[in-house]
N, CA and C of each residue as an Amber inpcrd file, in Angstrom:
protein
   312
 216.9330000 144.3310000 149.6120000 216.4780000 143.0270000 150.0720000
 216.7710000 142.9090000 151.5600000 215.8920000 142.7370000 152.3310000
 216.1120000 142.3290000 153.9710000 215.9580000 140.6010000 153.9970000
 217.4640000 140.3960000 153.8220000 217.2950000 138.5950000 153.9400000
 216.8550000 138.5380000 155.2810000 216.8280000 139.0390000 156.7180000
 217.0390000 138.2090000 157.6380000 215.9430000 138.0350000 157.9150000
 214.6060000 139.1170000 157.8830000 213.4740000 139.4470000 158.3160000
 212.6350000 138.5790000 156.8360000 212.8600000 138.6860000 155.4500000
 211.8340000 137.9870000 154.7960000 211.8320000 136.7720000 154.3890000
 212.8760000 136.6990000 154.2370000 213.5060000 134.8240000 154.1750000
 213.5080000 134.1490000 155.2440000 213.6530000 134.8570000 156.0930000
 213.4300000 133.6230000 157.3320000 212.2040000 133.7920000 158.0740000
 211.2020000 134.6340000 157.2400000 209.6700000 134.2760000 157.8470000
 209.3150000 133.2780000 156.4790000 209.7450000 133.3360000 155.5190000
 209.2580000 132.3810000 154.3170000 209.6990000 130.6080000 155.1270000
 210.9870000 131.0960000 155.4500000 211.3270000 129.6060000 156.2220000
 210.3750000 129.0300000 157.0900000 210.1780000 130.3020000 158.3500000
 209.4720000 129.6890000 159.6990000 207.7660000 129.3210000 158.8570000
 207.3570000 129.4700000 157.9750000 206.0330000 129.5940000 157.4540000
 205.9640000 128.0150000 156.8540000 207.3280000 127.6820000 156.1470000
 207.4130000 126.5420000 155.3610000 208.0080000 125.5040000 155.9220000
 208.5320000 125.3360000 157.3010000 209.4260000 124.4590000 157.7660000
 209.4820000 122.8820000 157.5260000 208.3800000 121.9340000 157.2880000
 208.2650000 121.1290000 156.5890000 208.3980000 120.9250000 154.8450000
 208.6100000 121.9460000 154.5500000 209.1320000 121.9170000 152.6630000
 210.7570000 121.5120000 152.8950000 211.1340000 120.8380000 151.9340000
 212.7860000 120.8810000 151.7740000 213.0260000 121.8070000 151.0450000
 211.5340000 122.4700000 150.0020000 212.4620000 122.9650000 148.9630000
 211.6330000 124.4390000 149.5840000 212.2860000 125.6660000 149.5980000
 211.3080000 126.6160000 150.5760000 211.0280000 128.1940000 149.5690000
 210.2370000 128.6650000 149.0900000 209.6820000 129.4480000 147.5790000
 210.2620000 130.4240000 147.6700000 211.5830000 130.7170000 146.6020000
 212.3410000 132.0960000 146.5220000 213.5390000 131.6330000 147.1690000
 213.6070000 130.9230000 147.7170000 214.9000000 130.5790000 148.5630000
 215.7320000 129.1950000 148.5260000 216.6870000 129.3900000 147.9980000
 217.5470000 127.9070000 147.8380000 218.4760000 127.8580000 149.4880000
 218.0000000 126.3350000 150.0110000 218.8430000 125.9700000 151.2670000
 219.7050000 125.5670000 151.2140000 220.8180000 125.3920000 151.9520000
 221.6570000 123.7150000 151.6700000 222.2280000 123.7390000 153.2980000
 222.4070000 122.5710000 153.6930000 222.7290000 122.0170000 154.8690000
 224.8910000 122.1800000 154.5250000 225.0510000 122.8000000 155.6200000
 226.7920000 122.9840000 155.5300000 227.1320000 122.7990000 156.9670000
 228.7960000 122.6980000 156.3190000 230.0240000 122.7220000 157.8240000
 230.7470000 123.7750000 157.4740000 231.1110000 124.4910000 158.2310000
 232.2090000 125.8500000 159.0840000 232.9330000 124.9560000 159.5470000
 234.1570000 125.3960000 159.6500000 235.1260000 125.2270000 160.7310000
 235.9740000 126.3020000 160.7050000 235.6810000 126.9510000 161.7410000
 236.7170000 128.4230000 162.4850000 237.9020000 128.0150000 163.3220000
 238.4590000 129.1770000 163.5310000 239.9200000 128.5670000 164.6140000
 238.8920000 127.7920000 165.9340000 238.1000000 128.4890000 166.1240000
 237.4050000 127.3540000 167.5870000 236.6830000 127.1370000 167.7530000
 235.5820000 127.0980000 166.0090000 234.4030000 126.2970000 166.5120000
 234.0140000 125.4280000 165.2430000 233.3890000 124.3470000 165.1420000
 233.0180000 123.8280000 163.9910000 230.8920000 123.8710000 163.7050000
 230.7560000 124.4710000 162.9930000 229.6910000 125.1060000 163.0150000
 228.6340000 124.0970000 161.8190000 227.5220000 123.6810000 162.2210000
 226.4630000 122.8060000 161.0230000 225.2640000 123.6860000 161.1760000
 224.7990000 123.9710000 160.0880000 223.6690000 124.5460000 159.8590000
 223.1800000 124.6020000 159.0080000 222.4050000 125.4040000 158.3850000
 221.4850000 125.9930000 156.8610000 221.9750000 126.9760000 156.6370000
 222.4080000 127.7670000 155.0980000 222.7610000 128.9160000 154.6010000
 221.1660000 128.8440000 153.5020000 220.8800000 129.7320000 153.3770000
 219.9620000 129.9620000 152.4920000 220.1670000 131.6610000 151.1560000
 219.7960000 131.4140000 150.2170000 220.5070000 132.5430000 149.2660000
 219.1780000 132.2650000 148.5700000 218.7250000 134.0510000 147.8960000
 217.9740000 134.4080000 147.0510000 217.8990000 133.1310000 145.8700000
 216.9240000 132.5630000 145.3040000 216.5590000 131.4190000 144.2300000
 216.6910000 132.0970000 142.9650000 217.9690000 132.5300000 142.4890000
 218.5620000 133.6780000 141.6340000 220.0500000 132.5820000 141.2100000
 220.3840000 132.3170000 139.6110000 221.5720000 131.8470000 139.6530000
 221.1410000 130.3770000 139.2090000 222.9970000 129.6740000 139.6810000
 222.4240000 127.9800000 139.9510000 223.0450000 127.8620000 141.1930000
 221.7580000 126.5570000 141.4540000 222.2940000 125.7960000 142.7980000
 223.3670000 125.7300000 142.9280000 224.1620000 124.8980000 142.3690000
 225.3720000 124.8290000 142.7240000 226.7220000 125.5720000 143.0970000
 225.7620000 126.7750000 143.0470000 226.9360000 127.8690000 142.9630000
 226.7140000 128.6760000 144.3920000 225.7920000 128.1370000 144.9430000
 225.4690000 128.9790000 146.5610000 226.4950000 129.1800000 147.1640000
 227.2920000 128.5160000 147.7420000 228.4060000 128.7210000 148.2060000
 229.5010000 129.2830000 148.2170000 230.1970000 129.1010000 146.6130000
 230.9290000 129.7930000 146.1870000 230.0460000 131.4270000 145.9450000
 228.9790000 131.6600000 145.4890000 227.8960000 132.6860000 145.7010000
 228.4200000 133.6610000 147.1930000 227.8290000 132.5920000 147.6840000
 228.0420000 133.6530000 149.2440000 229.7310000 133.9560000 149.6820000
 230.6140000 133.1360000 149.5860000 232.1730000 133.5680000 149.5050000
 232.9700000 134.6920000 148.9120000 232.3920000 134.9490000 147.6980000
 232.5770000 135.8370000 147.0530000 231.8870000 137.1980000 146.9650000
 230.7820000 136.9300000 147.2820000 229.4920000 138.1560000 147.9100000
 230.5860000 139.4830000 148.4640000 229.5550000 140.6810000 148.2200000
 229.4220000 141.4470000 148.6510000 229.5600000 141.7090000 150.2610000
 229.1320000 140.7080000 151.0230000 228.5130000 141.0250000 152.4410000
 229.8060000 140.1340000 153.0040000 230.0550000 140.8970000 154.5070000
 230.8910000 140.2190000 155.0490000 230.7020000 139.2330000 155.6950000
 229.3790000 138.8920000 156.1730000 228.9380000 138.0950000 156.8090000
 228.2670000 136.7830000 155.9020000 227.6060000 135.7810000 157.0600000
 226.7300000 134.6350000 156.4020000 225.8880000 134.3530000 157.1320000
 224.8990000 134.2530000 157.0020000 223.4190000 133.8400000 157.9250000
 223.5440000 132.4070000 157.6870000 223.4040000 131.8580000 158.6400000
 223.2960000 130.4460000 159.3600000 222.1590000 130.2590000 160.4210000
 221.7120000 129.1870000 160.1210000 219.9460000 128.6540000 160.6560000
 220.1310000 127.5720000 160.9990000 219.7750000 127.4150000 161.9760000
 219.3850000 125.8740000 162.7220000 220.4330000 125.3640000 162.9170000
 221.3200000 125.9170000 164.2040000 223.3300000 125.8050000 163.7300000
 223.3700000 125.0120000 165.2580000 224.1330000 124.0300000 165.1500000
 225.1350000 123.2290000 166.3440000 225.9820000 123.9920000 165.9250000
 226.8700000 124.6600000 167.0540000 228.5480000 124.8830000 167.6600000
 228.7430000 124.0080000 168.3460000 230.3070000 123.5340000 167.8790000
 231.0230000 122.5140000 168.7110000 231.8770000 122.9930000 169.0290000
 232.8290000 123.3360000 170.4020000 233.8520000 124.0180000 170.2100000
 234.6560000 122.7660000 169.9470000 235.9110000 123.2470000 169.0500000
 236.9550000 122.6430000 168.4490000 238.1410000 122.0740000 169.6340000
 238.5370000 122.7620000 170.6180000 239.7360000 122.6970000 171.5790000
 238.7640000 122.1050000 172.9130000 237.7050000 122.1660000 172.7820000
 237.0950000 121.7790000 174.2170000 235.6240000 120.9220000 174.1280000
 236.0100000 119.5420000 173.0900000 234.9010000 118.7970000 172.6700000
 233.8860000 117.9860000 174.0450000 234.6580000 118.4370000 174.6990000
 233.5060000 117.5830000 176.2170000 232.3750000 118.7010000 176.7630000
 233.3520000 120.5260000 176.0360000 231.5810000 121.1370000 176.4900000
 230.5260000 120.5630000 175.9530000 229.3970000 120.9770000 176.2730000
 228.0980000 120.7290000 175.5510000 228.1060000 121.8640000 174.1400000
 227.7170000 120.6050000 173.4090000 227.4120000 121.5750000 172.1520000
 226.2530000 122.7600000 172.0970000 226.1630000 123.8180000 171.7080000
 225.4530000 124.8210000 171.8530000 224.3880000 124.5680000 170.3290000
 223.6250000 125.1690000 170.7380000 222.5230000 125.0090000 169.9440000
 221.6970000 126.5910000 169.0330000 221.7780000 127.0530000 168.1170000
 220.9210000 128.4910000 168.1900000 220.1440000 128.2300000 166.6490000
 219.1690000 128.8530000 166.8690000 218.2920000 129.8430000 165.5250000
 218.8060000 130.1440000 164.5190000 219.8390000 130.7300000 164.9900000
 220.3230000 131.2160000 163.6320000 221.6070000 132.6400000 164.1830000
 222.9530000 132.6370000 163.5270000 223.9340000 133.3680000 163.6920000
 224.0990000 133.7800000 162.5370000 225.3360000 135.0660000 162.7960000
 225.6890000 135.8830000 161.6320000 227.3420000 135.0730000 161.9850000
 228.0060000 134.9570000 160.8920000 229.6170000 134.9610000 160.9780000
 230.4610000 135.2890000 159.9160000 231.0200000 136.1000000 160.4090000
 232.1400000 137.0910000 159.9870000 232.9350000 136.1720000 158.8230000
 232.9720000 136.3280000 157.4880000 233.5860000 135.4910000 156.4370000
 235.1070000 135.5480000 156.7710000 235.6160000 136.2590000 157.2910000
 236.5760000 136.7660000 157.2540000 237.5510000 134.7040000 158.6300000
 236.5120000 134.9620000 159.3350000 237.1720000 133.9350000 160.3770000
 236.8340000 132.2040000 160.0360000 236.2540000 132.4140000 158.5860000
 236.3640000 130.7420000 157.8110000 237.3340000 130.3320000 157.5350000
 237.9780000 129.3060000 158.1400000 238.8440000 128.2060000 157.3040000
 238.5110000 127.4670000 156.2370000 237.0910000 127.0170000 156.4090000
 236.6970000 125.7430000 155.4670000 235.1220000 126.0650000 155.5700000
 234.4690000 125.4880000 154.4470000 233.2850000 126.0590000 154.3960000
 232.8550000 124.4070000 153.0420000 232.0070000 123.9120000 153.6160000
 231.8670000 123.3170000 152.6040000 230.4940000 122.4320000 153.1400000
 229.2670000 121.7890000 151.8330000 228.3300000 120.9860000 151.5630000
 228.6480000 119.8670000 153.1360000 227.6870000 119.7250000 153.6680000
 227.7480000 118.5840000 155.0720000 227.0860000 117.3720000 154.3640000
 228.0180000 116.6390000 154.4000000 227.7280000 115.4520000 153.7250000
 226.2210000 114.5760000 154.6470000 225.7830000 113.6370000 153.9420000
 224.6970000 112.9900000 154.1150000 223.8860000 112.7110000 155.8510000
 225.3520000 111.8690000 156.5140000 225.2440000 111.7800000 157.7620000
 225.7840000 112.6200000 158.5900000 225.7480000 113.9460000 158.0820000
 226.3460000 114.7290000 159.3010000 225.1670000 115.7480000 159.6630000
């Protein structure tokens, strides 16, 4: 499976769907030693929903693909928040990983 290249042309194809074919989304928060990270994780439509998360934690892969991500740095909240496409991050440098509630 090449998540990065076929899932995220299914995304860029569907960007107005919430719900996007083969692929379960969910909107999350990171927080690393120095950055607090919001984005999209997306995982094969395999399983249950509710289990994406804990899914990807436990995974195989060391990493996590993240889409449509604000970085904030944590120690230096007056930079400007950074903005990207989409990052890889190392599971290994999560503190907290969890569902971004409604208004965030």
């Amino acid at each position: 499976m090449n998540f990065d290249n076929e899932y995220m042309d299914d995304y860029r194809n569907n960007e107005n769907d919430n719900f996007i074919t083969g692929v379960w989304s969910e909107k999350i928060r990171v927080i690393t030693e120095d950055y607090e990270i919001r984005g999209y994780v997306f995982v094969p439509r395999t399983g249950r929903k509710n289990r994406i998360l804990s899914d990807i934690l436990n995974g195989k892969k060391r990493f996590i693909a993240i889409k449509d991500c604000e970085v904030i740095h944590r120690y230096s909240p007056s930079r400007k928040i950074e903005t990207h496409e989409f990052i890889h991050l190392n599971l290994d440098s999560i503190i907290m990983l969890r569902p971004a509630l409604k208004d965030e």
